[in-house]
C-alpha positions as a printed NumPy array, in Angstrom:
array([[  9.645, -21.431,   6.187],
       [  6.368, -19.366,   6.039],
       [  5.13 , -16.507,   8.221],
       [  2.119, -14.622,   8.579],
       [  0.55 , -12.398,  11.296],
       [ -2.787, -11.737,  12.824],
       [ -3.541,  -9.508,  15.244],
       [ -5.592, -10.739,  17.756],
       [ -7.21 ,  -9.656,  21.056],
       [ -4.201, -10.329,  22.672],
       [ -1.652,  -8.842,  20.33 ],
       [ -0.278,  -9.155,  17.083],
       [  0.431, -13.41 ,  16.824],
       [  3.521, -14.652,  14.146],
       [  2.14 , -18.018,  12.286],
       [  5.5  , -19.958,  11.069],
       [  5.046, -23.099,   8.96 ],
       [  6.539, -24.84 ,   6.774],
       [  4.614, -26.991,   3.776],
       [  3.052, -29.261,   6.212],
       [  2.89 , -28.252,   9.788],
       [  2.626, -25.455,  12.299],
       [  5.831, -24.772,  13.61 ],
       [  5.158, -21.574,  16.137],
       [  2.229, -19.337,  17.177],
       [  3.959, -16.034,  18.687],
       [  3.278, -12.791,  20.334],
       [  4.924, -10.348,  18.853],
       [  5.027,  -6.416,  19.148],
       [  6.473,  -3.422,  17.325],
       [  8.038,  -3.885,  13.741],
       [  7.536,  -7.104,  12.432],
       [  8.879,  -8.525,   8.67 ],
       [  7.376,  -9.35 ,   5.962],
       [  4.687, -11.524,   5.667],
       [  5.531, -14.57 ,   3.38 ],
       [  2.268, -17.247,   4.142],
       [  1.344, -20.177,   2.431],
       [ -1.868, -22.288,   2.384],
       [ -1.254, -23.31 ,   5.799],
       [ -0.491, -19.747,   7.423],
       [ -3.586, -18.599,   5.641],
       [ -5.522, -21.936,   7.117],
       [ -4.265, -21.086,  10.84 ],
       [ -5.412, -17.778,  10.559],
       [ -8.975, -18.509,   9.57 ],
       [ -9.083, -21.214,  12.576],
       [ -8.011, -18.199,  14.771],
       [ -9.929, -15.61 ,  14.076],
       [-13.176, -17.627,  14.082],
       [-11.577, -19.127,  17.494],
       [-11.155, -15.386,  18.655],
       [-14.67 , -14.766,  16.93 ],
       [-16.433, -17.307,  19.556],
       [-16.923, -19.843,  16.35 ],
       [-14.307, -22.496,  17.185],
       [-13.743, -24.696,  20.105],
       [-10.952, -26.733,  18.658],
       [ -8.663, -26.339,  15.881],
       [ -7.909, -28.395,  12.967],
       [ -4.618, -27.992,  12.35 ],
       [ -1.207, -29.998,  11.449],
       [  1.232, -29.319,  14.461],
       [  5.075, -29.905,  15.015],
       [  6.037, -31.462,  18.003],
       [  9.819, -30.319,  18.479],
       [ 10.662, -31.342,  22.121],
       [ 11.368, -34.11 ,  24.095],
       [  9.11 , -37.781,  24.974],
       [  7.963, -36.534,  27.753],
       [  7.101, -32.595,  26.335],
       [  4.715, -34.211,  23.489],
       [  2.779, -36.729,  26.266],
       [  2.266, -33.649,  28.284],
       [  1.091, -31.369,  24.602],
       [ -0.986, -34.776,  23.591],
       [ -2.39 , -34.645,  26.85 ],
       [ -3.644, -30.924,  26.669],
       [ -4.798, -31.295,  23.119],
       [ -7.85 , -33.604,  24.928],
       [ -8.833, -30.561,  26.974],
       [-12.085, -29.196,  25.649],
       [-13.016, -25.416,  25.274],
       [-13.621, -24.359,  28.271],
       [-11.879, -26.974,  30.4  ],
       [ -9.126, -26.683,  33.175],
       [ -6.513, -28.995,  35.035],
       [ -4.149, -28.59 ,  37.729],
       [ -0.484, -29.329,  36.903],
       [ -0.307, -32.181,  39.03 ],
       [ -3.677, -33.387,  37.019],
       [ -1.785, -33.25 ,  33.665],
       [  1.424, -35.529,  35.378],
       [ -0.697, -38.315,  36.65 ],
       [ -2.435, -38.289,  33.039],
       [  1.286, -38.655,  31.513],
       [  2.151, -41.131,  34.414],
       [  4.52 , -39.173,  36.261],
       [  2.58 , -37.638,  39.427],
       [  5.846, -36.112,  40.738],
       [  6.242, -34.49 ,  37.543],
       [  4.45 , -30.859,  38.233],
       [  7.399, -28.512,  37.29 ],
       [  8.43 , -30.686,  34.453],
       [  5.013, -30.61 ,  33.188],
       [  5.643, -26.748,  33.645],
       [  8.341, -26.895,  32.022],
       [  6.838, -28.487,  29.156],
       [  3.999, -25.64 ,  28.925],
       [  6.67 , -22.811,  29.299],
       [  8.031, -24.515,  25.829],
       [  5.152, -25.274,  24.127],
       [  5.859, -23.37 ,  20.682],
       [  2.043, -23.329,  19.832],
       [  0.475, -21.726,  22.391],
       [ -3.43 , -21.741,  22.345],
       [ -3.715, -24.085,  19.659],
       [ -1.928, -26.725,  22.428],
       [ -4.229, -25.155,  24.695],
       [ -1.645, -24.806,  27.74 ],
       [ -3.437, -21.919,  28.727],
       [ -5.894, -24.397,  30.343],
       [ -3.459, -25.467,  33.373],
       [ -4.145, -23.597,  36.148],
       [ -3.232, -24.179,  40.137],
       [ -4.238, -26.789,  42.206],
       [ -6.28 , -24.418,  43.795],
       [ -7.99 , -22.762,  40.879],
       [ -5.506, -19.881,  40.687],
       [ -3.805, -18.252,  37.623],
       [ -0.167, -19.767,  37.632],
       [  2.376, -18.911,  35.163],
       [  1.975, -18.287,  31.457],
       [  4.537, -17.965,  28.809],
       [  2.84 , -15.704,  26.824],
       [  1.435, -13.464,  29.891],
       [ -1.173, -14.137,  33.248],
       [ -3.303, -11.009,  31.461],
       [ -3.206, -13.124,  28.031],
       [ -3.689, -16.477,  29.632],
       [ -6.781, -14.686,  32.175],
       [ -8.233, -13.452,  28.653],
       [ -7.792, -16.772,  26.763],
       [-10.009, -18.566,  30.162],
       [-12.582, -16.048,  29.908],
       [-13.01 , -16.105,  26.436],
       [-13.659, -19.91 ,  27.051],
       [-16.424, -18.934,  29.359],
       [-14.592, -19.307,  32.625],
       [-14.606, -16.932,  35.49 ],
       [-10.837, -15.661,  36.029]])
């Protein structure tokens, strides 16, 4: 397992990988450990920082999918949002063929271990309002307007 921070314009983030993938992108304050990255930490962190930088609209990136069937269709599913794009969560379960599925789908997004590079951030309300966010509503309201939207 590799680690590596950033710190970002919404907080410090904690980049684990292994020797292939991405495991977890976290927010993390006060004392963290050492860093121990790799080529991939160091790879995420340049993808971040130009995506924080207004350079990147998607990221190029090996990710792990730890969760279950129906967690990864909903994380494919965001991965086709572009930069700048929103959906409602009821929007994201008729795309994974459930259309009941709305608080399973936010399930799914509360347990997404790579936040903003499985852009969950992007789900919003079926009425264009700012609905739960793992990592924060200030965070995820930051994230959108980065992306150009008005929230």
């Amino acid at each position: 397992m590799f680690v590596d921070y950033l710190v970002s314009p919404i907080g410090q983030l904690a980049i684990d990988t292994d020797n292939e993938t991405v495991i977890s992108l976290r927010v993390v304050s006060g004392s963290v450990g050492s860093p121990c990255p790799n080529w991939l930490t160091d790879e995420c962190k340049r993808q971040l920082e130009e995506y924080f930088q207004g350079g990147r609209v998607c990221f190029e990136l090996p990710l792990k999918f730890d969760g279950t069937e129906f967690q990864k269709a909903v994380w494919r599913e965001l991965l086709k949002l572009d930069f700048g794009e929103t959906c409602s969560y009821s929007d994201l379960a008729k795309a994974v063929g459930n259309k009941t599925a709305n608080r399973a789908v936010g399930n799914a997004n509360r347990l997404n271990r790579l936040p903003i590079l499985i852009p969950c951030h992007r789900v919003i309300g079926k009425d264009a309002s700012l609905t739960g966010y793992a990592l924060g509503i200030d965070k995820k309201a930051w994230l959108l307007r980065h992306e150009g939207l008005d929230f």
